[in-house]
C-alpha positions as CSV (number, residue, x, y, z in Angstrom):
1,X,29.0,-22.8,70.6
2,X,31.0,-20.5,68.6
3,X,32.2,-16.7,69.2
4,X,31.1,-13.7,67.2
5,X,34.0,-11.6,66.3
6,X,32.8,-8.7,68.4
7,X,33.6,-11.1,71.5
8,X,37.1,-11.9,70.5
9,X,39.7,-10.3,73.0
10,X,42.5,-8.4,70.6
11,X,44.6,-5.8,69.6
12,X,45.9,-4.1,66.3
13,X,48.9,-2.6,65.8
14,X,50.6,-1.0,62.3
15,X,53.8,-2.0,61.9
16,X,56.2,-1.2,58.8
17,X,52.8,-0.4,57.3
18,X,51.3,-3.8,58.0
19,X,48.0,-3.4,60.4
20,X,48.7,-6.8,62.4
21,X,46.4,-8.8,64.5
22,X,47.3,-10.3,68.2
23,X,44.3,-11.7,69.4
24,X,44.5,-12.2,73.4
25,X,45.6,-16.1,74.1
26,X,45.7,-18.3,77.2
27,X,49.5,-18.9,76.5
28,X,50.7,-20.0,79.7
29,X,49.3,-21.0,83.3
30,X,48.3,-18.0,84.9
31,X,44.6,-17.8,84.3
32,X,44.6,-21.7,85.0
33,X,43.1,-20.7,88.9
34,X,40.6,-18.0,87.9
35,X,39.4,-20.6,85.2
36,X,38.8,-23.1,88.3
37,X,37.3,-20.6,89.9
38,X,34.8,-20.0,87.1
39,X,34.1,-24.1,86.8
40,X,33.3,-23.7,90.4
41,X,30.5,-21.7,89.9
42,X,29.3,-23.6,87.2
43,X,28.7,-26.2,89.2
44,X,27.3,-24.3,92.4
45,X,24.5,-23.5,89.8
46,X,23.9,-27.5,88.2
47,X,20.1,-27.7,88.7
48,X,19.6,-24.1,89.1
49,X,17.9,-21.6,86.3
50,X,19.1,-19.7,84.7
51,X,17.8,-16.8,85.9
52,X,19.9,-17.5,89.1
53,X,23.1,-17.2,87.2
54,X,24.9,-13.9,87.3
55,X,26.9,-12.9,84.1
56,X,28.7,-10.3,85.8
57,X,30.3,-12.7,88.5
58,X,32.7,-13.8,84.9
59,X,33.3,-10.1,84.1
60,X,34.3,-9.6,87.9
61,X,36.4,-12.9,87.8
62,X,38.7,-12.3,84.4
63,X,38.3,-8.3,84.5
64,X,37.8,-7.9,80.8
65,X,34.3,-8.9,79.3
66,X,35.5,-10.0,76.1
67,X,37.7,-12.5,77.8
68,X,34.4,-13.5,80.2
69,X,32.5,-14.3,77.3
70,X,34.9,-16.5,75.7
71,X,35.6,-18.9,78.5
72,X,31.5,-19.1,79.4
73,X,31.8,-20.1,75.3
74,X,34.3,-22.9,76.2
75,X,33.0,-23.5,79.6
76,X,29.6,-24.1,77.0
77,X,31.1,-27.4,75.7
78,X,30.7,-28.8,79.1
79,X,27.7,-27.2,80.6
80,X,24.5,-26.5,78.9
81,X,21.0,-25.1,79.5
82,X,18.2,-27.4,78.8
83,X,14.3,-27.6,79.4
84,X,13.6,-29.6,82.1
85,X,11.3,-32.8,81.2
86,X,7.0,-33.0,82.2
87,X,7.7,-36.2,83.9
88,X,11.0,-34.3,85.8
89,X,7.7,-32.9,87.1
90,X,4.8,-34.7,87.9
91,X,6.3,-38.1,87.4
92,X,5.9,-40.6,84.2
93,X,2.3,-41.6,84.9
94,X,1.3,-37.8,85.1
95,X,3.6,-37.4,81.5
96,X,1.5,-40.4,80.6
97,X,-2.0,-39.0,81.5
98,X,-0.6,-35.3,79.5
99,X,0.2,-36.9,77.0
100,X,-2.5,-39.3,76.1
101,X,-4.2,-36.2,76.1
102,X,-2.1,-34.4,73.3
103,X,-0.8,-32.1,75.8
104,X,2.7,-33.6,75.8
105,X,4.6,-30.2,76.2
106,X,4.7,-27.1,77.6
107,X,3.9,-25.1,74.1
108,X,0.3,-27.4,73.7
109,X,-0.7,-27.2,77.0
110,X,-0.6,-23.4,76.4
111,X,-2.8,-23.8,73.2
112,X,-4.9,-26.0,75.6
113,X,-5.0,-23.1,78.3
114,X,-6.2,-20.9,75.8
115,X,-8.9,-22.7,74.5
116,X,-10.3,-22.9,77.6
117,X,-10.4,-19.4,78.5
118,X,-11.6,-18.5,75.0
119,X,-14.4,-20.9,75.7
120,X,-15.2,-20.2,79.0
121,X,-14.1,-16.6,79.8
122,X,-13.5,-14.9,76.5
123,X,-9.8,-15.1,76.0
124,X,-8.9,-13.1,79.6
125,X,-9.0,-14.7,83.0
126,X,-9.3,-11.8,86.0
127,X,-7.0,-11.1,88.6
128,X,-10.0,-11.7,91.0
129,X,-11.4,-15.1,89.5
130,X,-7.8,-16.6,88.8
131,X,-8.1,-18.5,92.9
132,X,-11.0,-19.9,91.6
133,X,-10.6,-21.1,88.1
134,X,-7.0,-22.4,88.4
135,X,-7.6,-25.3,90.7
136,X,-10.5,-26.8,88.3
137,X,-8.3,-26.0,85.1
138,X,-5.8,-28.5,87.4
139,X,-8.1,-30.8,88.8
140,X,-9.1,-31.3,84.6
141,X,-5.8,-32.6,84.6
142,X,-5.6,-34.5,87.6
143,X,-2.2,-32.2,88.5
144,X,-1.6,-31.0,92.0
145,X,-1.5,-27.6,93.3
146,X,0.9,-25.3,91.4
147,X,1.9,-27.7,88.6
148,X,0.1,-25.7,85.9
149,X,1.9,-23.0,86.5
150,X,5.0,-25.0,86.2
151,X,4.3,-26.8,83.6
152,X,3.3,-23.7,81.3
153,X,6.6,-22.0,81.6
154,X,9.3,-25.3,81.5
155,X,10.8,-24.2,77.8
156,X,11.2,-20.5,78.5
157,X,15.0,-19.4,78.7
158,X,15.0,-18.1,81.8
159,X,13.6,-21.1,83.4
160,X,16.1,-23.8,81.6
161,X,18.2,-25.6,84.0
162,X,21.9,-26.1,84.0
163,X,23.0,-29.2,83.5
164,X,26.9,-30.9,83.1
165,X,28.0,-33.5,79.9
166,X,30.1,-35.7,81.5
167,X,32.9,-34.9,84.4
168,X,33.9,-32.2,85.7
169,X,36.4,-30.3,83.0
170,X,39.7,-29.5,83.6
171,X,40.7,-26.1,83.4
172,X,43.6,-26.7,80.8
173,X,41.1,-28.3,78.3
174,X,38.8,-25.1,79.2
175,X,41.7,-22.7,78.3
176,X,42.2,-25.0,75.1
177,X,39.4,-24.5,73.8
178,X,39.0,-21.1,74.5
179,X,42.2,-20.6,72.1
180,X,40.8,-22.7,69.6
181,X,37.6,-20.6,69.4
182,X,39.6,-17.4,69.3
183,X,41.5,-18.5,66.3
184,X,38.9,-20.3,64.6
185,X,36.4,-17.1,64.6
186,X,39.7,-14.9,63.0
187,X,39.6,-17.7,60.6
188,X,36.4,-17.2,59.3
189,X,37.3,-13.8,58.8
190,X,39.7,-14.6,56.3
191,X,40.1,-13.6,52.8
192,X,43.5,-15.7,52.0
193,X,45.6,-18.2,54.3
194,X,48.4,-19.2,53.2
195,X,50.4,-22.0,55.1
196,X,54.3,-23.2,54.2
197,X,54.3,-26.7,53.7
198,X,57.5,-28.7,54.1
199,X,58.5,-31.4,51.8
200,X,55.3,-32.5,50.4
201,X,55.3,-35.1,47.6
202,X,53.1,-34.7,44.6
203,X,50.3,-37.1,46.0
204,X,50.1,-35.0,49.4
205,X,50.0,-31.5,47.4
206,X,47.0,-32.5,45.8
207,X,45.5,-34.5,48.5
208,X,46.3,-30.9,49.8
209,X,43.4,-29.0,46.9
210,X,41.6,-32.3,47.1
211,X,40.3,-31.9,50.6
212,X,39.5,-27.9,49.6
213,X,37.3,-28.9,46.1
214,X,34.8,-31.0,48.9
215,X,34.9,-27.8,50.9
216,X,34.3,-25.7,48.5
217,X,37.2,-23.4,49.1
218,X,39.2,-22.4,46.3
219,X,43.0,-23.2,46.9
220,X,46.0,-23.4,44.7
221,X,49.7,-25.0,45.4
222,X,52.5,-23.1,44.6
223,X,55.2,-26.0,44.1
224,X,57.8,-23.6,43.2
225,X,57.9,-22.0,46.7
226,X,56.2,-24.6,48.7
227,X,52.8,-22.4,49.6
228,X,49.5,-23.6,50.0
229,X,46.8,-20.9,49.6
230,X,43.2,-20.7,50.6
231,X,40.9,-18.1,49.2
232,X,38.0,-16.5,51.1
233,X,35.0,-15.5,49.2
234,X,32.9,-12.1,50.3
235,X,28.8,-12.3,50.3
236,X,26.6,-9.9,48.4
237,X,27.0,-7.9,51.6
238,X,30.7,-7.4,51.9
239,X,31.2,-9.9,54.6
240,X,33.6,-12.6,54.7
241,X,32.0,-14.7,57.4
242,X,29.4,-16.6,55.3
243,X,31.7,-18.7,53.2
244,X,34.4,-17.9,56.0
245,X,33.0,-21.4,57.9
246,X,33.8,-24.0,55.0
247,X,37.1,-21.8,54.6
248,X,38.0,-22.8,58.3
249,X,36.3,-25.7,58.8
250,X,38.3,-27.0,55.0
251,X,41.9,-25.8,57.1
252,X,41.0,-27.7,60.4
253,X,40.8,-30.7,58.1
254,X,43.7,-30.5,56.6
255,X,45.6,-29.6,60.1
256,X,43.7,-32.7,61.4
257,X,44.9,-34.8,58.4
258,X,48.8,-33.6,57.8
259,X,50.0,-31.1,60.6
260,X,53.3,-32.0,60.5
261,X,53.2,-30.8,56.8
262,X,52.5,-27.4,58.2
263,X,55.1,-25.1,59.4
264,X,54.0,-21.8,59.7
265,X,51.3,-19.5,58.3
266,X,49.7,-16.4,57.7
267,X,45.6,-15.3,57.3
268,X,44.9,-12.1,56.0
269,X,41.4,-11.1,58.2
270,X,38.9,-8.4,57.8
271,X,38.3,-7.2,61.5
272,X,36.0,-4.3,62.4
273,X,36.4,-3.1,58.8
274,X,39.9,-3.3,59.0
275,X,42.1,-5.5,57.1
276,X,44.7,-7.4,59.0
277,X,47.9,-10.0,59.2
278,X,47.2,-13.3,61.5
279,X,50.5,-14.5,61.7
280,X,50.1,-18.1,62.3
281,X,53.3,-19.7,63.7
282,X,54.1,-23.3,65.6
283,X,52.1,-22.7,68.6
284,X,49.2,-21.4,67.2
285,X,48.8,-24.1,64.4
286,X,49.4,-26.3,67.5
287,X,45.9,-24.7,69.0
288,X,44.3,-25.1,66.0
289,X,45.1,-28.7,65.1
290,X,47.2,-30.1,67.9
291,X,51.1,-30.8,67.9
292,X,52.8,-31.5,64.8
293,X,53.3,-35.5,64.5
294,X,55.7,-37.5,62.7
295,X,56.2,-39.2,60.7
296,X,53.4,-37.8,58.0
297,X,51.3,-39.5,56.3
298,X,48.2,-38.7,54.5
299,X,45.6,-41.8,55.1
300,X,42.4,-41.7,52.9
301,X,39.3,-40.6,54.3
302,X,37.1,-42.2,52.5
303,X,35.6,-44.1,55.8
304,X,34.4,-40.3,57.0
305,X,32.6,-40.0,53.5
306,X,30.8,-42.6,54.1
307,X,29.7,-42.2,57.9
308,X,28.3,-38.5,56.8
309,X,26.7,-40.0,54.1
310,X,24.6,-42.3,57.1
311,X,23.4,-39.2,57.9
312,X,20.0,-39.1,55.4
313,X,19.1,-42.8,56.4
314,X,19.4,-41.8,60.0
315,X,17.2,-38.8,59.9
316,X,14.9,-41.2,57.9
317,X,14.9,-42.5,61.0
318,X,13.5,-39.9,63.2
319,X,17.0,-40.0,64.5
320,X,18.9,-36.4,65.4
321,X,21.7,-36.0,63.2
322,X,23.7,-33.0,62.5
323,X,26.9,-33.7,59.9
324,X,30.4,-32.4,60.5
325,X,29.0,-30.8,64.4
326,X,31.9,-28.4,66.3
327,X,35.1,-29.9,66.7
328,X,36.0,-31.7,70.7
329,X,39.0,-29.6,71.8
330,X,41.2,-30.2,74.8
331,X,44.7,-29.9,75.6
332,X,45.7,-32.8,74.3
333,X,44.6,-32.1,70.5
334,X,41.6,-31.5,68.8
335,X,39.2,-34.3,67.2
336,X,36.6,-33.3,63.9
337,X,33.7,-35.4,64.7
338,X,31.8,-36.4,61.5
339,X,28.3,-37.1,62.9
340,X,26.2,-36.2,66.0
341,X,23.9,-38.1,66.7
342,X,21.1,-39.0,69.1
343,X,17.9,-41.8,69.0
344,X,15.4,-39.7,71.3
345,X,15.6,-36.4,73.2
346,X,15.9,-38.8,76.5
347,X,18.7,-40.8,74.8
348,X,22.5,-39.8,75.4
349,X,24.1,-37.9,72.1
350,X,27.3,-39.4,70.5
351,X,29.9,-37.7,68.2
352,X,30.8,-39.9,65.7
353,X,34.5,-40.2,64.6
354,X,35.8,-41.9,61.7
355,X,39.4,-43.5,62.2
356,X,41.0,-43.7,59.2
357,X,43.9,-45.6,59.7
358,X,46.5,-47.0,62.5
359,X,48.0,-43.1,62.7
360,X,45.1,-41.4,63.3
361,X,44.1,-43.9,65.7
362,X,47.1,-43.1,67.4
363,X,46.8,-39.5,67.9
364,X,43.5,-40.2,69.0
365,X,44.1,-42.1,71.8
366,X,46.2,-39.5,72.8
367,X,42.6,-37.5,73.1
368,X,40.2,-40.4,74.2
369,X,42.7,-40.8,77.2
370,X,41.3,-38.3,78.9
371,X,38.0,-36.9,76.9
372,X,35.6,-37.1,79.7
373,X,33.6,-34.1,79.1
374,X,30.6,-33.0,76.5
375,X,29.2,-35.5,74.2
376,X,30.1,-38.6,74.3
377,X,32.9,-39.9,71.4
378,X,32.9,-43.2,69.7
379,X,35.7,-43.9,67.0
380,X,34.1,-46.2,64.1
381,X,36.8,-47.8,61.7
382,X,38.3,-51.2,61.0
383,X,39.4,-53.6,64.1
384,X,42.7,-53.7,63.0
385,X,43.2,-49.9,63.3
386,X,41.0,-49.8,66.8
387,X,43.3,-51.6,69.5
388,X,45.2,-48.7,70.7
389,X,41.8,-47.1,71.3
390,X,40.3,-49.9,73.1
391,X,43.5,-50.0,75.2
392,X,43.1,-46.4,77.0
393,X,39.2,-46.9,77.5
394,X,37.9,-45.2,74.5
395,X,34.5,-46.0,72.9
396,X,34.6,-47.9,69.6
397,X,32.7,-49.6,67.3
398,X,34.4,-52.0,64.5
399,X,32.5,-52.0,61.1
400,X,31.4,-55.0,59.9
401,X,32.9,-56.1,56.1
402,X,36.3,-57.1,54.4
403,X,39.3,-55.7,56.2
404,X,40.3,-53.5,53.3
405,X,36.6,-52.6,52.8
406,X,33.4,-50.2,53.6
407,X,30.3,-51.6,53.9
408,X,27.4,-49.6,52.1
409,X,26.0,-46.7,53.8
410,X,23.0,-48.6,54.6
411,X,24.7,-51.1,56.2
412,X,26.9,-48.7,58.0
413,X,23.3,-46.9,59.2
414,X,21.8,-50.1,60.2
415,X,25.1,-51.2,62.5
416,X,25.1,-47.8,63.9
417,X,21.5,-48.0,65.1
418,X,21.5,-51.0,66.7
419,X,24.6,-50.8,68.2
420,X,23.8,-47.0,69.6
421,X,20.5,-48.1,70.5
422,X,21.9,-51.2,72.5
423,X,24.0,-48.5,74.3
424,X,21.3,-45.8,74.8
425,X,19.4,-48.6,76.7
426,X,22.0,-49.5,79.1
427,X,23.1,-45.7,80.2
428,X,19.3,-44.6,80.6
């Protein structure tokens, strides 16, 4: 869950005639406790409505709204609202019985309610006859007393029930991610970054516009003064934010594939009609896209291509798929899953990762040490470029082929689905 730009925490100041941008980041420790705090009452309300939470509590807690609302965004990652189940209710064999009789959720058994009172009592039941028909509309059902009720009202927002993916987060991968939204919302926002690459050779400068002509995103290289520019594009509206997404979702990739190309960086934003300077130095390129690692290299991705590509045969399926989902952010780095993916509502939901070589496998371990919360992440590549994974307890899954091939995307669909199914099995 993203932030709207109204929600971002900043401040702009002219200066030497430049209008600059300083959003408001978690730079060091000292909102660490308050964000524990916060977790805490998450978890006093797992199981509750959400009615029963109380927005102002945050407010209260970080003392500025905007900030409030974007660590319940990152806080979101972790902890979501959900409808709770029929048979959470009256048990599988009552589910059974409901659904056998094409009532299998809450929104047909309201058609079904209506029926019957358009039948029976022309479309409005009385105040003074409701004691009396309720308990025959239940006994129709073979429910007990109350479950009707219940049952009628289990998918509307004030009745969804907090629930936790995974353990318990830690507040440093809270306040992480929090950054990481911040930026990544200015980003959107953009009508030109520009970034100063170091040293690049001739294959990474146009691995470099590569990556942007998949995106979408127009970008140049200026080899004669080492810049690499991304252009924004404005709707028919004025706004910047429609194409702004594959503009920052086109950078993250290239952060995620060469970081330690990057030194510094500036985006030119539009905010609240304004236009602005983002300057974008070591530390926030290290929110964005995690630490700078070295040596660089620039391994193909060819793998990712085609993982997403799985993405049509799995939804042919009946499978839930949704191709290149929110990036998994914590304070060790930040991972760009390529798939998420999930067999039946009851089944758990995976975020699929495509390791492209022994490098990025590498830096991901870094993240799979300790990725514990929100959906759960399974690295796909070649065995030979899995072992450091396997080693710190991350979830992986070696493609079947030729070591220094791909198997078709068929293939690759098929070995997912069995092998997630297989899973699904064992955690329900």
């Amino acid at each position: 869950m993203g932030l709207a730009l109204n929600e971002v925490p900043l401040t702009m100041r002219r200066v030497a005639g430049q209008v600059n941008v300083y959003p408001r980041l978690l730079r060091d420790g000292s909102m660490l406790p308050r964000i524990a705090l916060a977790i805490d009452y998450f978890e006093s309300l797992l199981g509750q409505e959400r009615q029963q939470m109380q927005p102002e509590m945050l407010v209260e807690l970080f003392g500025d709204p905007r900030l409030a609302r974007g660590i319940a965004a990152a806080l979101g990652h972790s902890y979501r609202f959900r409808a709770q189940r029929m048979d959470e209710v009256v048990g599988r064999a009552g589910a059974g019985r409901l659904k056998r009789a094409g009532l299998p959720s809450s929104p047909t058994l309201r058609l079904w309610l209506y029926d019957q009172l358009n039948g029976a009592h022309a479309g409005f039941l009385p105040a003074r006859l409701r004691a009396e028909v309720w308990p025959h509309l239940e006994a129709e059902l073979r429910l007990r007393p109350g479950q009707l009720e219940q049952l009628l009202y289990l998918d509307r927002p004030e009745h969804l029930r907090l629930e936790r993916l995974g353990a318990r987060p830690r507040p440093v991968d809270v306040a992480a991610r929090y950054n990481f939204q911040v930026l990544e919302c200015l980003l959107r926002h953009a009508q030109l970054v520009e970034l100063v690459v170091i040293r690049p050779t001739a294959e990474q400068a146009d691995a470099l516009v590569a990556l942007c002509q998949l995106h979408q995103v127009d970008a140049v290289f200026d080899h004669a003064n080492a810049r690499f520019r991304l252009a924004g594009r404005q709707d028919a509206l004025g706004g910047w934010a429609r194409h702004g997404r594959h503009l920052a979702r086109c950078l993250l990739e290239e952060l995620e594939h060469g970081r330690g190309l990057m030194a510094e960086g500036t985006a030119y934003v539009t905010v609240r009609g304004r236009a602005g300077r983002l300057r974008l130095g070591t530390e926030l390129l290290d929110m964005l896209g995690g630490p700078a690692a070295a040596p660089v290299a620039w391994e193909p991705d060819d793998l990712s291509r085609v993982l997403r590509n799985c993405s049509t045969t799995l939804r042919g399926w009946g499978w839930r798929v949704r191709a290149q989902p929110d990036p998994h952010v914590c304070a060790e780095g930040m991972v760009l899953p390529d798939l998420l993916v999930q067999s039946t509502p009851e089944m758990p939901r995976y975020l699929m990762v495509a390791v492209r070589g022994a490098r990025h496998a590498r830096r991901l371990a870094a993240i799979a040490r300790t990725a514990t919360t929100g959906e759960r992440l399974v690295f796909v590549g070649r065995e030979v470029d899995l072992s450091e994974l396997r080693a710190v307890g991350g979830q992986v899954l070696a493609i079947p082929g030729a070591p220094d091939g791909f198997p078709a995307r068929s293939q690759l669909a098929r070995f997912l689905r069995d092998e997630l199914s297989a899973e699904g099995m064992q955690a329900a």
